[in-house]
N, CA, C and O of each residue as an XYZ file, in Angstrom:
284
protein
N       6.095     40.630      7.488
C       5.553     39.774      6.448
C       6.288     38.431      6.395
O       5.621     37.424      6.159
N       7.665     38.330      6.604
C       8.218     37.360      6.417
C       7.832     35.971      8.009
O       8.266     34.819      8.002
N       7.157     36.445      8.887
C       7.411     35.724      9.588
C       5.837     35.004      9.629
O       5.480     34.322     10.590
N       4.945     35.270      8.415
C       4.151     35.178      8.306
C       4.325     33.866      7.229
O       3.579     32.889      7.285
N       5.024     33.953      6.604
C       5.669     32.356      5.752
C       6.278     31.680      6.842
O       5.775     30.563      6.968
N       7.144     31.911      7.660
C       7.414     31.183      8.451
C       6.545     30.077      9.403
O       6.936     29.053      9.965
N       5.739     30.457      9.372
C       3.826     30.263     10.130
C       3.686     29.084      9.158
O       3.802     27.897      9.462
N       3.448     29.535      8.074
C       2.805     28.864      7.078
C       3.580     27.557      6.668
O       3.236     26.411      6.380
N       4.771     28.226      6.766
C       6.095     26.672      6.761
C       5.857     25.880      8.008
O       5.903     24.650      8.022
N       5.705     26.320      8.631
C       5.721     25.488     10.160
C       4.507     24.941     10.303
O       4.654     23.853     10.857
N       3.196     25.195     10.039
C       2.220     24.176      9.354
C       2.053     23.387      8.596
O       1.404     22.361      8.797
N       2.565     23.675      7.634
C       2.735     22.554      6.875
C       3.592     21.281      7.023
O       3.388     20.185      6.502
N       4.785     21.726      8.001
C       5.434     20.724      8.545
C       4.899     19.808      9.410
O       4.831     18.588      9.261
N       4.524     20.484     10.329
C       3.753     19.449     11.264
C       2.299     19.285     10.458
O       1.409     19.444     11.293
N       2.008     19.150      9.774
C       0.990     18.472      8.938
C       1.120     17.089      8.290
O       0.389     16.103      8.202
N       2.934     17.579      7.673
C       3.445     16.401      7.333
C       4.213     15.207      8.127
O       4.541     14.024      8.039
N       4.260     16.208      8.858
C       4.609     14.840     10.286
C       3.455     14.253     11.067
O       3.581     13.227     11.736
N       2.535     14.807     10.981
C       1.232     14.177     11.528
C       0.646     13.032     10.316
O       0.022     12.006     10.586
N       0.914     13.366      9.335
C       0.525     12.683      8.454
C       0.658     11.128      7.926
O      -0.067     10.265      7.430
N       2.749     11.385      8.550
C       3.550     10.301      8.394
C       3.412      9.693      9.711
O       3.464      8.463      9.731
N       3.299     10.112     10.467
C       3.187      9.878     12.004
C       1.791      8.549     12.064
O       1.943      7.439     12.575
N       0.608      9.009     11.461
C      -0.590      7.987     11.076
C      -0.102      7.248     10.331
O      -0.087      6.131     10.849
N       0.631      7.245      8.666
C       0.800      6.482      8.001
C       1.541      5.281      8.741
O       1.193      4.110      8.583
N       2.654      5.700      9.610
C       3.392      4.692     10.571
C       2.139      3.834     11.574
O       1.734      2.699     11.828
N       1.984      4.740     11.780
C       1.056      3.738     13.266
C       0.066      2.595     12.156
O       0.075      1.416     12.510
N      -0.454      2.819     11.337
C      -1.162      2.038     10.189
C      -0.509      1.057      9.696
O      -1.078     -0.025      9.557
N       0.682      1.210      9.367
C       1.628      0.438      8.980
C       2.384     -0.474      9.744
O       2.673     -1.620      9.400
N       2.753      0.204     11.016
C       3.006     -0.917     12.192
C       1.691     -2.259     12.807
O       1.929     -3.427     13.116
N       0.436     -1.581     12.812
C      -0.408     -2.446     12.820
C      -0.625     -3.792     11.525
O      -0.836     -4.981     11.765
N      -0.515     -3.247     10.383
C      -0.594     -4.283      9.935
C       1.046     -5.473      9.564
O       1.176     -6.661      9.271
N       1.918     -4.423      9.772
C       3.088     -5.520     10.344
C       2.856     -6.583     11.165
O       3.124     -7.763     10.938
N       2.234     -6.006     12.337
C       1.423     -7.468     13.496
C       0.841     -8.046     13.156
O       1.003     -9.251     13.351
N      -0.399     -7.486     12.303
C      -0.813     -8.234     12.039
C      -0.806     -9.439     10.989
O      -1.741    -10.196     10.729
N       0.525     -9.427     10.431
C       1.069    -10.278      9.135
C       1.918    -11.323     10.249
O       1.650    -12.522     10.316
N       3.310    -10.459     11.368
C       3.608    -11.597     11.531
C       3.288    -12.128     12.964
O       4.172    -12.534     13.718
N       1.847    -12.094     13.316
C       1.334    -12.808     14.486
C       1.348    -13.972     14.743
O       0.206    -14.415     14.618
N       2.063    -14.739     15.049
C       2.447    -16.331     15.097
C       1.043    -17.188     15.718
O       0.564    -18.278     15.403
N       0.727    -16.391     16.512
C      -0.395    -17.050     17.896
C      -2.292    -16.753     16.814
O      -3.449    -16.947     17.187
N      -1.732    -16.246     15.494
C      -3.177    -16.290     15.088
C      -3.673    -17.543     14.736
O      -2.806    -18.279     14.265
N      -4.426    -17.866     14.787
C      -4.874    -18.950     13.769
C      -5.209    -19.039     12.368
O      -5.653    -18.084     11.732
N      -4.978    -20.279     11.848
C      -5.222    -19.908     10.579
C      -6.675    -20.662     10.114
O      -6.935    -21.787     10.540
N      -7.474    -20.032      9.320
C      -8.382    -20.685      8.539
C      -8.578    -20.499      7.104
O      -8.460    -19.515      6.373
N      -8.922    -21.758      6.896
C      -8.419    -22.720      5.279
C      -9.519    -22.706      5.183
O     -10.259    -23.093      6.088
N     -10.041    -22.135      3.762
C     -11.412    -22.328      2.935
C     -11.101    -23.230      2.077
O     -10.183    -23.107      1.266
N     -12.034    -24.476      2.209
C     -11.378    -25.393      1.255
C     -12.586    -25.071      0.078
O     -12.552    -25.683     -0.990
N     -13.459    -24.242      0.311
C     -14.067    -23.781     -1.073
C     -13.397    -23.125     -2.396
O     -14.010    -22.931     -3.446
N     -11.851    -22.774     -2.135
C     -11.184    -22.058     -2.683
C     -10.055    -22.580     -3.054
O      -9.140    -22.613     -2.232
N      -9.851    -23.142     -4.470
C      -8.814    -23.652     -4.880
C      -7.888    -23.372     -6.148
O      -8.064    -22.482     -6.980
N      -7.050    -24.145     -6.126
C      -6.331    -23.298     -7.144
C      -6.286    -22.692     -8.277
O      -5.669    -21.642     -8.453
N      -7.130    -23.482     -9.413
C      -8.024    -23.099    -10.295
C      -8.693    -21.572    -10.123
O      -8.533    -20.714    -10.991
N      -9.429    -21.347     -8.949
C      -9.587    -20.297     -8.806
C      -8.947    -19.137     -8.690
O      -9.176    -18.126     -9.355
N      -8.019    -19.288     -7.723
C      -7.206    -18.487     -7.400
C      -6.422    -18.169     -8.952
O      -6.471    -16.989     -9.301
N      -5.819    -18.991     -9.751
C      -5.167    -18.934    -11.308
C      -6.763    -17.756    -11.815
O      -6.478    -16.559    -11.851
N      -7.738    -17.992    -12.039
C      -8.790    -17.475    -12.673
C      -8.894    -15.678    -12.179
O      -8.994    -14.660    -12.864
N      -8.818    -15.886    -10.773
C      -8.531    -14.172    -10.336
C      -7.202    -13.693    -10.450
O      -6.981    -12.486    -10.360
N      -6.528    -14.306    -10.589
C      -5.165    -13.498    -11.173
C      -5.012    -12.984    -12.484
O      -4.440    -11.942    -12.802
N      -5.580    -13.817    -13.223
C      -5.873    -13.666    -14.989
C      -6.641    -12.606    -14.874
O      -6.276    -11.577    -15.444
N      -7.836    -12.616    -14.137
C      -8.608    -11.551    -14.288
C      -8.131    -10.105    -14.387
O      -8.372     -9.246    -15.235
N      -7.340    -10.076    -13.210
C      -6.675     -9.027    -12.534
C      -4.866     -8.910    -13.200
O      -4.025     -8.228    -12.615
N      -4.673     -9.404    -13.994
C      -3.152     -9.367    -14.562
C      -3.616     -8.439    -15.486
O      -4.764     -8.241    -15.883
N      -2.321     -7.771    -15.841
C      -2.324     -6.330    -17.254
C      -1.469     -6.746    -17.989
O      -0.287     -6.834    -17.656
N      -1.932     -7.073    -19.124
C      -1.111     -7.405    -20.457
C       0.654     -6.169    -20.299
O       0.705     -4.949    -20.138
N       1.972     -7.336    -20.459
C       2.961     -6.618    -20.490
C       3.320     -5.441    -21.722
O       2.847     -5.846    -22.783
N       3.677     -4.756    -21.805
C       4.066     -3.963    -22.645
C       4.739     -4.209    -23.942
O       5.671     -4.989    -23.743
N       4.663     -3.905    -25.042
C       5.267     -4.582    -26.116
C       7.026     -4.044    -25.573
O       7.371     -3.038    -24.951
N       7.853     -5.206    -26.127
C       9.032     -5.340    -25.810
C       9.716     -4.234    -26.752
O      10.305     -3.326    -26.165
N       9.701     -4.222    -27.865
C      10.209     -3.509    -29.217
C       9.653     -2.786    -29.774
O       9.156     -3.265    -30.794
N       9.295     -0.900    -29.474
C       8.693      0.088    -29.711
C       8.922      0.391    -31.107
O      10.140      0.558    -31.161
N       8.436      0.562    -32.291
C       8.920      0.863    -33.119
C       8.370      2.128    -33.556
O       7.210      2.449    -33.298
N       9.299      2.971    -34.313
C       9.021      4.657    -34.127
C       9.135      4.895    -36.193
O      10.075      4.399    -36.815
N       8.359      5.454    -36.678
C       7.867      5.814    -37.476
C       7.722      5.189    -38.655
O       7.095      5.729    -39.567
């Protein structure tokens, strides 16, 4: 019986190394692809700062009150 957890441990391990194993390779790709020197860049000049301020607001979450007060 016991070597029957053992099985079950040893699947799950290499599950989790397969797992992390993808998460890496995913993660190394987009490393390149951040610091690729030889990409080019293209500038939407439809998109300016105003805007960019407007989707951040959108997308910002009010901070937390500083001073919890309890009963």
């Amino acid at each position: 019986m016991s070597w029957q957890l053992w099985v079950v441990i040893a699947l799950a391990a290499a599950g989790l190394v397969l797992l992390a194993a993808a998460r890496m390779r995913h993660a190394r790709k987009v490393f390149d692809d951040i610091t690729d020197l030889a990409r080019p860049i293209h500038l939407t000049p439809r998109v300016t700062a105003d805007d960019l301020a407007r989707a951040r607001a959108r997308h910002a979450r009010p901070e937390p009150a500083r001073r919890r007060r309890h009963g």
